[in-house]
N, C-alpha and C positions, 0 to 999 in steps of 0.2 A: 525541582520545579513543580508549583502546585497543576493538580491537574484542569485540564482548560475547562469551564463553561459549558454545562448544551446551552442554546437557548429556550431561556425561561416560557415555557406554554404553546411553543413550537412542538409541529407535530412534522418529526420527519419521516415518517411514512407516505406511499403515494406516489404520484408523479416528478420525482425530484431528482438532481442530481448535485450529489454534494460529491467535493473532495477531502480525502484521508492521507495523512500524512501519522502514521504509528512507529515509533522508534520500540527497539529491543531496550531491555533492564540496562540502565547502565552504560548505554549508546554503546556497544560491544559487538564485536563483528561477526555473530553467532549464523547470519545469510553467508559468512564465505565459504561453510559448508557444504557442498552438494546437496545432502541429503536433506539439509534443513530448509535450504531456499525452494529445493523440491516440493516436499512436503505442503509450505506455507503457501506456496504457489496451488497446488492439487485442490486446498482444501479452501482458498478462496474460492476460486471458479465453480465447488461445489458448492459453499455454503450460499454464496450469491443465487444459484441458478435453486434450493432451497426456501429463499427467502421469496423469491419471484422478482430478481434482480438482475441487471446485465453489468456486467464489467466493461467500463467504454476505454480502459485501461487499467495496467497497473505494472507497477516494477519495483522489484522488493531488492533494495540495496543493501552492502552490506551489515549497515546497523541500522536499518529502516524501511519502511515500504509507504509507497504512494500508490492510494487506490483510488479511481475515480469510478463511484457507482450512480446506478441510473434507473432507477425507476421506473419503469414503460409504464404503469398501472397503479389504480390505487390499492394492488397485493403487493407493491411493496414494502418493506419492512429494513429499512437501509442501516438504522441503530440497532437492532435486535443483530442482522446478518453479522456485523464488525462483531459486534462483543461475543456473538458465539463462533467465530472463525477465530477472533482472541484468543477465548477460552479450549477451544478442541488443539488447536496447535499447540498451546500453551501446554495443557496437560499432556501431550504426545510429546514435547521435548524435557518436561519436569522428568518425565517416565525413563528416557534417555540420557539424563544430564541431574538429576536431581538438582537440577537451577532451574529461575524463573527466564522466558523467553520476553516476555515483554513489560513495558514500565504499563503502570496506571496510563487511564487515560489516553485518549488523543488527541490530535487538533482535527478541524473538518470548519470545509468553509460550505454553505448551501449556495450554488451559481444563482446566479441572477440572469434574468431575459435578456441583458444586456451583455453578458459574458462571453468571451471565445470561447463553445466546447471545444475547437477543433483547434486552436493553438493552448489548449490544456490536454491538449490529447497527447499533442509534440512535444509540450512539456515532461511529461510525464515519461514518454518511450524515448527520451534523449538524455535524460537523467546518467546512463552509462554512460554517453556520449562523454556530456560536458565534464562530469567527475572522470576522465582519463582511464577506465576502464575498461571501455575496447576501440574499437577504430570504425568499428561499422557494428551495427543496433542488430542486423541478424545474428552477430556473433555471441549477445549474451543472451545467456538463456531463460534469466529471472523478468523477463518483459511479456506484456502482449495483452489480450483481450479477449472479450468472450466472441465479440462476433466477426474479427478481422484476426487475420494473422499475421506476424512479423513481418514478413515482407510487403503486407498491403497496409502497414504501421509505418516501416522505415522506409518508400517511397512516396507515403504522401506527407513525411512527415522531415524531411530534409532542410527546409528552414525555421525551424522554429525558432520564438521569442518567450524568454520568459513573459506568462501574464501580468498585466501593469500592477496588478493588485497584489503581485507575491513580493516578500520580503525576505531578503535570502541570508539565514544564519550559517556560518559555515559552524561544521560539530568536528571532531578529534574523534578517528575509530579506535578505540580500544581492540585490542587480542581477547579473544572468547575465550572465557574462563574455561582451567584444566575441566576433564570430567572427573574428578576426583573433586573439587570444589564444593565444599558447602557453605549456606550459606547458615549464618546462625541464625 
């Protein structure tokens, strides 16, 4: 799949909140690792709060993560933040795995004034939910935000609707490559 688009002369810095949707190499199930969805999780929340960015969600599934970042100020830096949270997990699991963690590219939509943020919020922290792997949103650990925590996620966040505007691809998890794997 070619990689998506920014928009052309768009400045996404600033007061914005766009959504991110980033898949692993290979759409391979490399988050059902403890250690790796740890990781990817730790170094979001830093690099966001680095870039001058809040996290109004995010949940990194097994072959994929959905970030919803938020700009409070024109300090922030919402493309720089992904590509170097990319790059620093990236090379911390090369380091462990001599494999690539993630494909080129992502997709990211920029909300509009007209947007749900708060049924894209539900979207996002229900993500375990609807894909069958757990029964209640406290119970995984790969969810949450920078400035609410799970439980004040998963009780305001009990009915949600996919957003009208999403399009929903179902993907096939692959088994994460041995660590013995290389790749040529």
């Amino acid at each position: 799949m070619a990689r998506p688009p920014r928009i052309e002369g768009f400045n996404y810095n600033g007061p914005l909140t766009i959504f991110f949707t980033i898949c692993t190499r290979s759409r391979y199930a490399a988050f059902a690792a403890p250690d790796v969805a740890s990781q990817v999780c730790e170094q979001l929340l830093l690099t966001a709060t680095q870039f001058h960015l809040e996290v109004s969600a995010y949940c990194v599934m097994p072959d994929h993560a959905h970030v919803l970042l938020n700009g409070p100020d024109e300090r922030g830096e919402t493309l720089n933040a992904v590509n170097r949270w990319k790059q620093n997990t990236g090379y911390w699991y090369r380091q462990r795995t001599r494999d690539f963690l993630w494909q080129p590219g992502y997709w990211d939509r920029v909300l509009r004034a007209e947007d749900d943020l708060f049924n894209l919020i539900c979207y996002v922290v229900a993500n375990p939910l609807r894909a069958g792997l757990v029964d209640d949103i406290t119970k995984y650990p790969w969810v949450g935000a920078s400035r609410w925590s799970i439980q004040d996620l998963a009780s305001t966040c009990q009915d949600c609707e996919r957003p009208s505007w999403w399009s929903f691809r179902a993907a096939q998890l692959k088994p994460p490559p041995s660590r013995h794997h290389r790749r040529g």
